[in-house]
SETIZA-32189 format. One record per atom (N, C-alpha, C): y, x, z. Coordinates in steps of 0.2 Angstrom, whole numbers, plus 5000, padded with zeros to 4 digits. Atoms other than C-alpha are relative to their C-alpha. Layout:
YXZ/...
END
This chain:
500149985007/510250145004/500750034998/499549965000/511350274998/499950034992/500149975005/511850324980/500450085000/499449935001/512350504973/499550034993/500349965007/512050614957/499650055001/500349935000/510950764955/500250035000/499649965004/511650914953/499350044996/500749965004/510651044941/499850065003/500349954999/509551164947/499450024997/500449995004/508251264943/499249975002/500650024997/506251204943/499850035005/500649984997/504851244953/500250054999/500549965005/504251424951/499650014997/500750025005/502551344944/499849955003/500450035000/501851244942/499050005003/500849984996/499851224950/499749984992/500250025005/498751214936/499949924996/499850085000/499151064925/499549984995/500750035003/497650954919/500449964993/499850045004/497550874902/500149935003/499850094998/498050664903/499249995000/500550025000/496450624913/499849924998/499950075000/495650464912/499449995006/500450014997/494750454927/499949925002/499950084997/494250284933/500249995006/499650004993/495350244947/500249935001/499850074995/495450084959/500550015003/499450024996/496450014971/500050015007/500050024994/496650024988/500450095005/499949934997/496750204999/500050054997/500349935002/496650364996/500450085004/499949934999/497050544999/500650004999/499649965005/498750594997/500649995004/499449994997/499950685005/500250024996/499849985009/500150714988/499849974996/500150055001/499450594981/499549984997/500850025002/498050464974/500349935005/499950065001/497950284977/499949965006/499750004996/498550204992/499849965007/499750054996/498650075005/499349984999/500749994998/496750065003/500049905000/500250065003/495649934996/500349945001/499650065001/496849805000/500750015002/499249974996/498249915006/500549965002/499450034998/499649815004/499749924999/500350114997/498349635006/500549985006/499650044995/499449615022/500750065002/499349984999/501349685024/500649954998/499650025002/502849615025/500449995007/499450004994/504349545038/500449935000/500050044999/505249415044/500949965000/499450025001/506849325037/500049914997/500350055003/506749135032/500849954997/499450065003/508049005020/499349945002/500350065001/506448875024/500449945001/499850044998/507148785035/500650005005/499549964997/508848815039/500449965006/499750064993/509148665052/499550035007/500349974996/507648735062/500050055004/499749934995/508048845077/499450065000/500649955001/506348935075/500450054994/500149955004/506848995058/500750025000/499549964999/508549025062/500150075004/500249954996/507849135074/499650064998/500749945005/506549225061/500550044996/499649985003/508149235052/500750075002/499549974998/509349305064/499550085006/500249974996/507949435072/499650034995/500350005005/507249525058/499450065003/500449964996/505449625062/500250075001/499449934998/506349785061/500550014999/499549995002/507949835065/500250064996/499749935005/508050005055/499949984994/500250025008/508449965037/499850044996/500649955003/507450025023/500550074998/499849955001/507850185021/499850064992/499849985007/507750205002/500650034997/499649955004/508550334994/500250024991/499949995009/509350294975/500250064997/499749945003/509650464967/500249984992/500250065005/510250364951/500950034996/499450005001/511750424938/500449964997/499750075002/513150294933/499749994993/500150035008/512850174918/500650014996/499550025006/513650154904/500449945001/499550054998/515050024903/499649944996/500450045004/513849924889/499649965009/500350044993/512949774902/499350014998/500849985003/511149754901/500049984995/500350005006/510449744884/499249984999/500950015001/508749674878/499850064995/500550005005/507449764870/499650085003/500249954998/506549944872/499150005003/500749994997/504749994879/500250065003/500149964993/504650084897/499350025000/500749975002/503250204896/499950035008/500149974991/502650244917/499550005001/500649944999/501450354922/499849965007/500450024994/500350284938/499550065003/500549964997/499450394949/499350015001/500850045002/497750304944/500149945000/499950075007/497150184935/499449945004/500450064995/496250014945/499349964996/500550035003/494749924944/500149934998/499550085002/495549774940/500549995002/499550024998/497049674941/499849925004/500150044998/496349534949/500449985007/499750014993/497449484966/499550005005/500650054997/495849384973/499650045002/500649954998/494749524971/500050084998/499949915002/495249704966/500450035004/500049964993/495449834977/500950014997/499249975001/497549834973/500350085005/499449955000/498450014976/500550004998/499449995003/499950074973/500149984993/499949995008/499650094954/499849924999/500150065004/498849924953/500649965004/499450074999/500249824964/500650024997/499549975001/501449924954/499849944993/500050085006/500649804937/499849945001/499950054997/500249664948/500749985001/499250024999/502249654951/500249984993/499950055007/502449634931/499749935000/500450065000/501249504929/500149925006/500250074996/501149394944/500950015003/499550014997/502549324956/499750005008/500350014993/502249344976/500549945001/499750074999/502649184984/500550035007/499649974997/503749314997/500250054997/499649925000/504949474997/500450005004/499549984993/505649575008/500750034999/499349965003/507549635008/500050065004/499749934997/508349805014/500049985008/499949994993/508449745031/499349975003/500550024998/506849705032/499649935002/499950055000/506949515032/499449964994/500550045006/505649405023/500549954995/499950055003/506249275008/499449964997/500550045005/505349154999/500149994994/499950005005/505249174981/499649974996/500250065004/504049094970/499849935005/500050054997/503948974986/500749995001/499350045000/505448874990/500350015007/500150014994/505148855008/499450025005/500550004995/504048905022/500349985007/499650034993/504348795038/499350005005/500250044993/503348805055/499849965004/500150044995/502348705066/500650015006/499749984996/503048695083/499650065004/500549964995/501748795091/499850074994/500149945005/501648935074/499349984999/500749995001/499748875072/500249974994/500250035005/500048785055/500750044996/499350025005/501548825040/499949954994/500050045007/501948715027/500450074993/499549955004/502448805011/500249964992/499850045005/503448694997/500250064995/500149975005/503248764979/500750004998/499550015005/504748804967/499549954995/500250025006/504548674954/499950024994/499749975010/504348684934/499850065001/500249945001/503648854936/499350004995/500750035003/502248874923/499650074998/500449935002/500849024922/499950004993/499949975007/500849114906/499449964995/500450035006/499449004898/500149915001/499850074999/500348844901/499849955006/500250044993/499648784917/500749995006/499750024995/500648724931/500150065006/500149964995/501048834946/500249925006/499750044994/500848704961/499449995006/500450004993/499948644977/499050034998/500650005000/498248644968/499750084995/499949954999/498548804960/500050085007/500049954994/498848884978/499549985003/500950024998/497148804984/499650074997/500649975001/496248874972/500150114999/499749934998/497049044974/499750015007/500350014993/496749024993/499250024999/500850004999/494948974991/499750054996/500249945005/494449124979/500050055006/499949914997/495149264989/499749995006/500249994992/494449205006/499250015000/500549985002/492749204998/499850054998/500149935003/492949364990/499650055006/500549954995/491749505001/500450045002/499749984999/493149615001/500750005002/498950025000/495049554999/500049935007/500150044994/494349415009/500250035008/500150004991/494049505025/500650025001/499449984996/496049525027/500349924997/499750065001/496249345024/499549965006/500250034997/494649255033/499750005008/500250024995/494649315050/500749975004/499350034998/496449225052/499949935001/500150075003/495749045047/499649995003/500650044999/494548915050/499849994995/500250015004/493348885040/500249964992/499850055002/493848805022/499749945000/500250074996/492848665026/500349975007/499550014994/493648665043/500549985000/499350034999/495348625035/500650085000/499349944999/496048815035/500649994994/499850035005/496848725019/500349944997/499950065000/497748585014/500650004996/499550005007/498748504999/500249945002/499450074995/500248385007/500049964994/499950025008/500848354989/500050044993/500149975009/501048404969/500450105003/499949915000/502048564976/500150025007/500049974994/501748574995/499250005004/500649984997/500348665003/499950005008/499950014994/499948675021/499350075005/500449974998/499148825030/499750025006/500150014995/498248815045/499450035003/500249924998/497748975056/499649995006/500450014992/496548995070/500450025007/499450004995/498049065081/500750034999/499750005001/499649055083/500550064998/499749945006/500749165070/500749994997/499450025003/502449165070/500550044995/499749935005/502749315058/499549994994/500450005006/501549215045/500250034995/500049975006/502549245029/499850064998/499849975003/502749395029/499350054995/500750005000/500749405026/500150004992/499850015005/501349345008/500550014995/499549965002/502549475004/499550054993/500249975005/501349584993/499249974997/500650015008/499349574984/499749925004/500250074998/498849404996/500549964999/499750045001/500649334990/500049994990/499949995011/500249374969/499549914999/500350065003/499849204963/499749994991/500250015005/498549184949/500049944998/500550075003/498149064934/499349975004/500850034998/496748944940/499550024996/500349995006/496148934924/499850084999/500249945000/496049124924/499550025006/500549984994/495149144942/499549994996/500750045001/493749014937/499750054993/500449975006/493449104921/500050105002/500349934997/493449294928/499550005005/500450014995/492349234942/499150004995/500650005004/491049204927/500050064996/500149935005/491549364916/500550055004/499349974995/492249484927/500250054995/499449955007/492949594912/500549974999/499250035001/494349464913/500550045005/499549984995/494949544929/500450074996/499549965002/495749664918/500349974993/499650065002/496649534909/500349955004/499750054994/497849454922/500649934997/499550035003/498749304919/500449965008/499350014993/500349264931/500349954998/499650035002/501649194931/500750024999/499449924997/502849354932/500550014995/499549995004/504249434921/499650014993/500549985007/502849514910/499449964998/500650055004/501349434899/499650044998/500649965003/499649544898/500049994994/500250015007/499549604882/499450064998/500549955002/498249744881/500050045005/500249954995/497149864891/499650054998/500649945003/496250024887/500050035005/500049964994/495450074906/500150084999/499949924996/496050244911/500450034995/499649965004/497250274896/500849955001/499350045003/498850114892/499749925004/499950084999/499049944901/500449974998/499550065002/500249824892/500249955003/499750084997/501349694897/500449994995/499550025006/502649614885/500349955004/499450024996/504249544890/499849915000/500050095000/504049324896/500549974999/499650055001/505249234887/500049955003/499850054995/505149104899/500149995007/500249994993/505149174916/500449965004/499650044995/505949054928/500450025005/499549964992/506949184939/500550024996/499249955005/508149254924/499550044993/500149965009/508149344908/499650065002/500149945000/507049504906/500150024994/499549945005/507649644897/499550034995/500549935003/506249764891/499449944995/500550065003/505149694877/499450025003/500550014997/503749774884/499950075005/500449934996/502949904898/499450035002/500749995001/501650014898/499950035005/499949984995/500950084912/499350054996/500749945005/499750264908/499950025008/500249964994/498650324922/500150095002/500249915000/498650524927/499949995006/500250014991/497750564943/500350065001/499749924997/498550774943/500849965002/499350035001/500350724948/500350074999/499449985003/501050894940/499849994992/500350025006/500250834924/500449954999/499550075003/501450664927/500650054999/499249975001/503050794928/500050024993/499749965006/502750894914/499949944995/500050055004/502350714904/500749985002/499550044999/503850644911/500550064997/499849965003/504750814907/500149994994/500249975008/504150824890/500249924995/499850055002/504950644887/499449954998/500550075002/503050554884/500349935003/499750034999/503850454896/500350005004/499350004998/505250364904/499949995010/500250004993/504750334922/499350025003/500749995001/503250394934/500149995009/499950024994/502750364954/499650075002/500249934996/502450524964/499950005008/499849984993/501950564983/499950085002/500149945000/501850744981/500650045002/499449985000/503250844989/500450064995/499949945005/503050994977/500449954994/499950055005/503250864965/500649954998/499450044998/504650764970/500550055001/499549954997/505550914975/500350034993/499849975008/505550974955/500549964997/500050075003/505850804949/501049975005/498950004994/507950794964/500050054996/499749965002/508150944958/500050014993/499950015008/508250904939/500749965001/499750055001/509750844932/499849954996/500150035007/509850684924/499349955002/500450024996/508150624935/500349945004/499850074996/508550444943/499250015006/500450014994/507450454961/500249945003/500150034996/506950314972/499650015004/500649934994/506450414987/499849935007/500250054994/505550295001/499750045004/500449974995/504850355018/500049965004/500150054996/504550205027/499449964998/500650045001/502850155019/499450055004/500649974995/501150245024/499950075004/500149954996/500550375036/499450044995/500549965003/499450515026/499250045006/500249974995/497950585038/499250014997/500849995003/496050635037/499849945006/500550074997/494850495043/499250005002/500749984997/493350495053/499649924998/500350045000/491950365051/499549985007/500250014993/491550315070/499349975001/500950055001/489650195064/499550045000/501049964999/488450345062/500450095002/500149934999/488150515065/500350044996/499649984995/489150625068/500449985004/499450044997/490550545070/500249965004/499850054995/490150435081/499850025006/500249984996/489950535094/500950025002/499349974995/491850585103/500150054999/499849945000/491650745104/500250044995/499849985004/491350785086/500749964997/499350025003/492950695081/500550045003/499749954996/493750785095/500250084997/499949915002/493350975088/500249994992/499650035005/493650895071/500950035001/499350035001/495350855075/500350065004/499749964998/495651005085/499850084995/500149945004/495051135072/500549964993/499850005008/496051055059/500750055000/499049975004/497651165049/500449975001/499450045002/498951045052/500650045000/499449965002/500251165051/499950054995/500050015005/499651245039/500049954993/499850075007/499551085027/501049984997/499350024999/501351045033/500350054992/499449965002/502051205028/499650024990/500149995005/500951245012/499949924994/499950065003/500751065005/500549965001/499150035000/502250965013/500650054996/499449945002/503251145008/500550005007/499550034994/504051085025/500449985001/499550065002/504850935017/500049965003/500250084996/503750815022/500149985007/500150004993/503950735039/499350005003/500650024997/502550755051/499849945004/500350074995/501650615058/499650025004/500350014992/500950595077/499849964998/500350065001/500650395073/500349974995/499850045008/501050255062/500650004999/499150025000/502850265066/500550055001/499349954999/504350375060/500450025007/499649974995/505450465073/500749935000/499150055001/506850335066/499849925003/500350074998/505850175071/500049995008/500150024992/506050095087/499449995004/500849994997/504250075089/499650065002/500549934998/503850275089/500150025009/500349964991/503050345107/500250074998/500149935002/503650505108/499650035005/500649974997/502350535120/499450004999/501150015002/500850525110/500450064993/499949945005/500950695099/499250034996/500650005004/499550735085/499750085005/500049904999/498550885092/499550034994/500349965004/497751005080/500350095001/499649924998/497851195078/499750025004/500349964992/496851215094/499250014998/500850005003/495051285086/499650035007/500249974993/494751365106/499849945002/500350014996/494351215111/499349944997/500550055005/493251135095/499450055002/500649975000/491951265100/499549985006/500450004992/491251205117/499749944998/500150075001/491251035110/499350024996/500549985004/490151085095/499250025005/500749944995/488951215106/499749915005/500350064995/488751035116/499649964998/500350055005/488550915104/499250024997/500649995005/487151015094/499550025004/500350015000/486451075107/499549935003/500350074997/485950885114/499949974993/500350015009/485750835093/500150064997/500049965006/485250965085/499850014993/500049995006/484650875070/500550004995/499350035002/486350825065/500450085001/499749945000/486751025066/499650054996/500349935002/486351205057/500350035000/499649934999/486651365062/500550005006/499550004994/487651305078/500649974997/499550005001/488651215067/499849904998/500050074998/488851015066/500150014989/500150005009/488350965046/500349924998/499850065003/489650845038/500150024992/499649995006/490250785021/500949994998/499750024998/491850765017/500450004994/499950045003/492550645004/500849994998/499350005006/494250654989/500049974997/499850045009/494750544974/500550054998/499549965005/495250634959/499850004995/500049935000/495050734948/500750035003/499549975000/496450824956/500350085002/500149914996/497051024959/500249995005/499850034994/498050954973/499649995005/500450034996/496850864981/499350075002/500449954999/495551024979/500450045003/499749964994/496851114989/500049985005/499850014993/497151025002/499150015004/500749994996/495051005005/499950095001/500049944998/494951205004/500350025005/499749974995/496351225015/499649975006/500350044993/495551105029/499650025001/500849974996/493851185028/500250095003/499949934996/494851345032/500150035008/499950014993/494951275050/499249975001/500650004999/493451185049/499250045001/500949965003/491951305041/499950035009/500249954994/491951405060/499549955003/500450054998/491351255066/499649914996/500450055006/490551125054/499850034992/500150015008/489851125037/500049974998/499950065002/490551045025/499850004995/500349995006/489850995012/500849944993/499250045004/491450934996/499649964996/500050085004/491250754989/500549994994/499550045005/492550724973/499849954996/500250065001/492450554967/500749964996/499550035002/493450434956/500249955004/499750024992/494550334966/499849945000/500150064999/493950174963/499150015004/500750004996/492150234970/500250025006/499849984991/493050324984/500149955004/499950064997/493650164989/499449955001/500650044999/492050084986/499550035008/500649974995/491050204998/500350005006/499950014994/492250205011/500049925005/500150094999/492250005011/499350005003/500850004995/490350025014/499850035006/500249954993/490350155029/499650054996/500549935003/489550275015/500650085000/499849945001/490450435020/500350055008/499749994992/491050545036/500550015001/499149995001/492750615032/500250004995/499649995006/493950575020/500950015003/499350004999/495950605017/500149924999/500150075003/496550415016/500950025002/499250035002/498450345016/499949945001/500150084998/498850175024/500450005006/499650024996/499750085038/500750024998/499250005003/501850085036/500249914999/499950065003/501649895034/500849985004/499450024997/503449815037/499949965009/500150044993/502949705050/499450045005/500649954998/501749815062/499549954999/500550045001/500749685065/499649974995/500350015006/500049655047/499550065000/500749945000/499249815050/499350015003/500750024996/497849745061/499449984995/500850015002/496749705047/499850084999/500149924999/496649915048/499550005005/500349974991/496049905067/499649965004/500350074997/495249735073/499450014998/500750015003/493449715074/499649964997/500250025005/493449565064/499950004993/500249985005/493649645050/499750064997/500649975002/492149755051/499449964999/500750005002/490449735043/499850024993/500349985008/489649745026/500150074998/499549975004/491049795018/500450015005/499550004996/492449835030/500750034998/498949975001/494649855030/499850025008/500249974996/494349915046/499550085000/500649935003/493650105038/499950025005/500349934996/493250215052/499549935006/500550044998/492050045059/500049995007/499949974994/492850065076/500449935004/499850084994/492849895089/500550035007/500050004994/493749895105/500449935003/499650085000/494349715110/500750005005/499350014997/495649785122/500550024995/499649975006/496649875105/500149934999/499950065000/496249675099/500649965002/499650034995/497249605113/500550034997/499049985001/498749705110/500149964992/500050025009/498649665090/500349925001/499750084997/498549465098/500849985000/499650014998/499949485105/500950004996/499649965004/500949555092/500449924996/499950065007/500849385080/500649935004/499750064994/501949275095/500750045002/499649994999/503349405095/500550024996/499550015005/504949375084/500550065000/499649945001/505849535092/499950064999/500349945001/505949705091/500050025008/500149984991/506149735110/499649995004/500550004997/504849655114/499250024997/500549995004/503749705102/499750105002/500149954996/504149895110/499350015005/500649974994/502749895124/499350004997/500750005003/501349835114/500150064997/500049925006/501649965100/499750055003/500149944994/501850085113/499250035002/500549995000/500150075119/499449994995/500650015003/499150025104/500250094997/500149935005/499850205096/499850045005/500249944994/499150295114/499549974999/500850005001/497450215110/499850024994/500349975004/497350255093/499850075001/500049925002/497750425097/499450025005/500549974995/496550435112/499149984998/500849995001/495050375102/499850044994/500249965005/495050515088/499949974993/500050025006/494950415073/500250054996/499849965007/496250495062/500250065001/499749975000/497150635061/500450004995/499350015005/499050615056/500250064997/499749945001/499850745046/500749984997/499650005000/501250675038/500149934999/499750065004/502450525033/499749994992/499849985008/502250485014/500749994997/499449985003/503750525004/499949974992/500050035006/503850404988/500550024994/499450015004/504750434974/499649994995/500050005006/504750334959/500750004996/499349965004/505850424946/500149984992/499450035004/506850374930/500250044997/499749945005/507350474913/500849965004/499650044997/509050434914/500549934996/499750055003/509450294902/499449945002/500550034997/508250194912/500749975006/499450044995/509550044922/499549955005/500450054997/509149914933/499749985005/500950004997/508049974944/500249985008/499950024993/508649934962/500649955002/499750065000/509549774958/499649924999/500650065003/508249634961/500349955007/500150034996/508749494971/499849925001/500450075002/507949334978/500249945000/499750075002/508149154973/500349985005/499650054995/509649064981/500050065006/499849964994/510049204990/500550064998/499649925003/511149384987/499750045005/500449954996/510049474999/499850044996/500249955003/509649634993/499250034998/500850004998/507649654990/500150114998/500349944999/506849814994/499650024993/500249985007/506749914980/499450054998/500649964999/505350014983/499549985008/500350014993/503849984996/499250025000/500649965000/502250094996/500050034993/500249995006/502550164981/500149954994/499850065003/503049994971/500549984998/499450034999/504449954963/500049934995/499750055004/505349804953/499950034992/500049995009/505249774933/500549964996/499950075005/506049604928/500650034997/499449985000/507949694931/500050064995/499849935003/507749854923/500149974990/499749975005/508549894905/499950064997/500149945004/508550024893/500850034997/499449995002/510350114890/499950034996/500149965004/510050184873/500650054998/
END
C-alpha cells in the first residue's frame, strides 16, 4: 500500500451519455463489468478470505496458519488520499455513497450480496473474520478459532458482551441459528451445504454460552477464512426468524455493526445511523446513506456535482477521471475479480464444445481492452494476476481468431440445424443495467460475433440477471467473479456439488478430475505447494471454454476530500493492518468527516 496526492489535471474529453439517477432494481451477486454492475455473483464474496490465526497461539498448527499466510503478495491497494488536517477525528456528519446497484436485500442468510450490498452489510453486521494487507486471516467478532488435529472440526469461541442492535445477545446460539438458516437457504446455502454433514448429522454444535463447534465433511485447514465475508456477517435471531415469515424484513437488517438500519427506499436511499454502543470502538459519522446508480458516469458527475461524498467504480474511463482530479481520495484495488463473458455448458448451444469454441474465438478481446479498458485495464488469461505466484504463464486467453470460428459453426449447424439460421448458430445473450456502458460493450462483442451467431440482446435488472443465471435460464452473459484471497474458496464457482436447481456453479459444468484438484487445495497451508495444483486447474479451466477472460477488475472507491479514516481499520488485539478494500468493499466504522 502506497500513499501520494493527486496532481490536477484536466477531465475526460466526455463524457458517454449520462443517465438520470436510475432506480433500477439491482441484486446482489455477479454481474457484467469491466465497467461495471454488481459483482462476485449471487453470493460472490459467500466464500473469500485467507489465512492468519491469534486462536491459539500455543498451537503449532495455528502458528503455522500464522506464519504462512495463503498468499505471499500483499494486497496491492492503492491510497490515493490527501493529508488531514491537524484536528483528530471528530463525531458527527452524514456520508452520502453512491453504489453501483441497489440489492434485493440485505439479508446475509439469504440475499444474493454483491459488491453494493456487502458494501451495507459491512455497516450493519460484523463478520466473525478479516483479512489484513498481507493476506492473513483475524478473528474479529470471534475471539478464537482453533483446529482439530486432523482440520475436520473447528471450534470458534465468541467475543463476549457483544449485543445485536435489538438487544439480544450475540452468542453460541445465535451462531446456530445463523448457521441453520443459511445452510437451508436454496441459494446462499449451496456455498455452505456441500462442506457439512447434515444438520442433524451434527455439522453443528453449541460447546457453551459463547463456543460453537463446526464440523466438516473433509478436512479444511484454511477454514476461517470461509468467514471473512457475506457467510461471516452475523444476524439478529430474532430478526432471521421473523424475515423468514415477512420477507420485506430482509431489507431491514439488524446486526451487530458500527451502524443501526434506519430506513430504506429500494432503488433510491438506504440508511444506517451511527451505534452508540458498538463493542469495537467509537464511531464517528452520525449516519450513512448509501444511493444506488447503475450508469457509473452518472456516479461521477453526482460525485462531481457534490450530491455526494463517496462512490465505488469498476469502470476504467471512470476511475481514470475521478486519479486525475484533484482533491479526489482513491482506493484503487486490482486483486479482486476476474471480468469475462460466460457460457452456459447444460443446454443448447452451449453445450456443445465447439460452439463455445467459435464463441471464444470470434470474440473482440482487443478490441474491448483498448476501447473499454482504454488500455488501463490489465488483461486477464485466468483468475490470477501476472503478480501472483499462482499465474501459469502457459495458459494464454485466445480470441481475435474469427478464421477459425467458422468451420466450427459450418459443423455444428450442419449436424443441429435446429439450434441454427442462415448458417449461423442462434443465441441470446444476457446484461444487468440500465446501463450505456454495458450497451457498448454488448454491441462491440456482437461486432465479432454477428458473422457467426445470432444474437439476440437481453438487458435485465441485475437482481433478475442474477436470478436467471442461478437457474441456468440464459446462454451468455458478461459476469465478474473469482479474485477470492484464498484460491481455494473459489470452488463453490467450479465443483459439481454446487450444481442444480439453483446453481453457484453458473455455466452448470461437472468434471470430477477439476474436483480433485479443488480437494486438494483445502489440506495445503503453503503457497508452494499450492503452485501445481493451481497450475493445472487454470489449464482446465481454460481447455474447457467456459469463460472468456478479458480483464482484471480495477476497484476504485473514491472520497471528496474531507472524507478521513478510510484505510485505518484494524482488528481486535491486534495492530495488523486490515485490507482496506476487497471486491469493491470497504470499511465505515473509522471514517470521519473533516469539515
Amino acid at each position: 500500500m502506497m500513499t501520494r496526492s493527486t496532481s490536477a489535471l484536466s477531465r475526460l474529453v466526455a463524457l458517454l451519455l449520462a443517465l438520470a439517477l436510475v432506480a433500477a432494481a439491482c441484486g446482489g451477486g455477479s454481474d457484467d463489468a469491466a465497467t461495471d454492475s454488481g459483482s462476485d455473483d449471487a453470493a460472490a464474496e459467500v466464500d473469500t478470505g485467507s489465512g492468519d490465526d491469534d486462536a491459539a497461539a500455543d498451537d503449532e498448527d495455528d502458528a503455522m496458519a500464522e506464519d504462512e499466510p495463503v498468499e505471499e503478495t500483499a494486497d496491492t491497494v492503492e491510497v490515493i488520499e490527501d493529508e488531514p488536517s491537524d484536528a483528530g477525528p471528530v463525531a458527527g456528519g452524514t456520508l452520502r455513497y453512491i453504489l453501483e446497484a441497489d440489492v434485493d436485500g440485505i439479508n446475509p442468510v439469504s440475499s444474493a450480496l454483491s459488491s453494493p450490498g456487502l458494501m451495507m452489510a459491512n455497516a450493519v453486521f460484523d463478520s466473525l473474520v478479516v483479512m489484513d494487507t498481507e493476506n492473513n486471516w483475524h478473528p474479529y467478532l470471534a475471539e478464537s478459532l482453533t483446529p482439530s488435529d486432523d482440520f475436520t472440526s473447528w471450534d470458534m469461541k465468541l467475543r463476549e458482551g457483544v449485543m445485536f442492535h435489538d438487544g439480544t445477545p450475540v452468542n453460541a446460539e445465535a451462531i446456530r441459528a445463523n448457521f441453520e438458516t443459511v445452510i437451508a437457504d436454496p441459494l446462499v446455502g449451496l456455498a455452505v451445504a456441500p462442506f457439512f454433514p447434515k444438520v442433524e448429522d451434527g455439522a453443528f454444535e453449541v460447546i457453551d454460552e459463547f463456543t460453537v463447534r463446526y464440523n466438516l465433511l473433509d478436512p479444511n485447514a484454511n477454514f476461517p477464512t470461509s468467514l471473512s465475508a457475506q457467510l461471516g456477517f452475523v444476524a439478529s435471531p430474532a430478526w432471521l426468524a421473523a424475515a423468514l415469515d415477512d420477507p420485506t424484513l430482509n431489507q431491514a437488517p439488524v446486526g451487530s455493526g458500527p451502524f443501526i438500519f434506519d430506513g430504506r427506499s429500494e432503488d433510491s436511499v438506504t440508511r444506517f445511523v451511527r451505534n452508540e454502543n458498538w463493542w469495537n470502538g467509537e464511531v464517528y459519522l452520525d449516519a450513512i446513506e448509501f444511493v444506488p446508480v447503475t450508469d457509473p458516469n452518472t456516479r461521477n458527475e453526482l460525485f462531481f456535482q457534490g450530491e455526494v461524498q463517496a462512490l465505488q467504480t469498476s469502470t476504467q474511463e471512470n476511475i481514470l477521471e475521478l486519479t486525475e482530479t484533484d482533491g479526489v481520495q482513491s482506493v484503487l484495488d486490482d486483486t479482486g475479480e476476474e471480468f469475462f463473458v460466460m457460457m452456459n455448458a447444460s443446454k443448447a448451444p452451449f453445450d456443445d464444445i465447439r460452439v463455445r469454441q467459435a464463441l471464444t474465438f470470434a470474440t473482440p478481446r482487443q478490441n474491448f481492452l483498448d476501447l473499454i479498458g482504454l488500455g488501463l485495464s490489465q488483461p486477464a488469461n485466468q483468475m490470477f494476476t501476472p503478480s501472483s505466484p499462482y499465474y501459469n504463464a502457459d495458459v494464454v486467453q485466445e480470441a481475435d481468431m474469427p478464421e477459425r470460428s467458422g468451420p466450427l459453426v459450418a459443423e455444428y449447424c450442419g449436424e443441429v440445424p435446429e439450434n441454427c439460421t442462415d448458417g449461423k448458430v442462434d443465441m441470446e445473450f444476457q446484461w444487468s443495467g440500465p446501463s450505456v456502458v454495458q450497451t457498448r460493450i454488448a454491441e462491440l462483442y456482437d461486432q465479432g460475433w454477428s458473422e457467426f451467431f445470432n444474437v439476440k440482446f437481453q438487458e435485465l435488472p441485475q437482481d433478475a440477471h442474477i436470478q436467471e443465471v442461478a437457474f441456468g435460464l440464459y446462454d451468455v452473459v458478461t459476469w465478474r467473479q473469482f479474485g477470492a484471497i484464498n484460491p481455494a474458496d473459489d470452488r463453490v464457482w467450479l465443483i459439481c456439488k454446487t450444481i442444480g436447481g439453483l446453481s453457484l456453479n453458473w455455466p452448470r459444468y461437472c468434471d470430477p478430475e477439476r474436483d480433485a484438484l479443488i480437494s486438494e487445495l483445502d489440506l495445503i497451508t503453503t503457497v508452494d505447494e499450492r503452485v501445481p495444483a493451481l497450475n493445472e486447474l487454470v489449464e482446465k479451466i481454460n481447455q474447457d471454454y467456459l469463460y472468456v477472460f478479458m480483464n482484471h477488475t480495477t476497484w476504485a472507491n473514491s472520497f471528496a476530500e474531507n472524507v478521513r479514516g478510510i484505510c485505518t481499520h484494524t482488528p481486535p488485539d491486534s495492530d495488523a493492518e486490515m485490507r482496506c478494500s476487497t471486491n469493491g468493499r470497504t470499511w465505515h466504522s473509522n471514517i470521519w468527516l473533516d469539515e
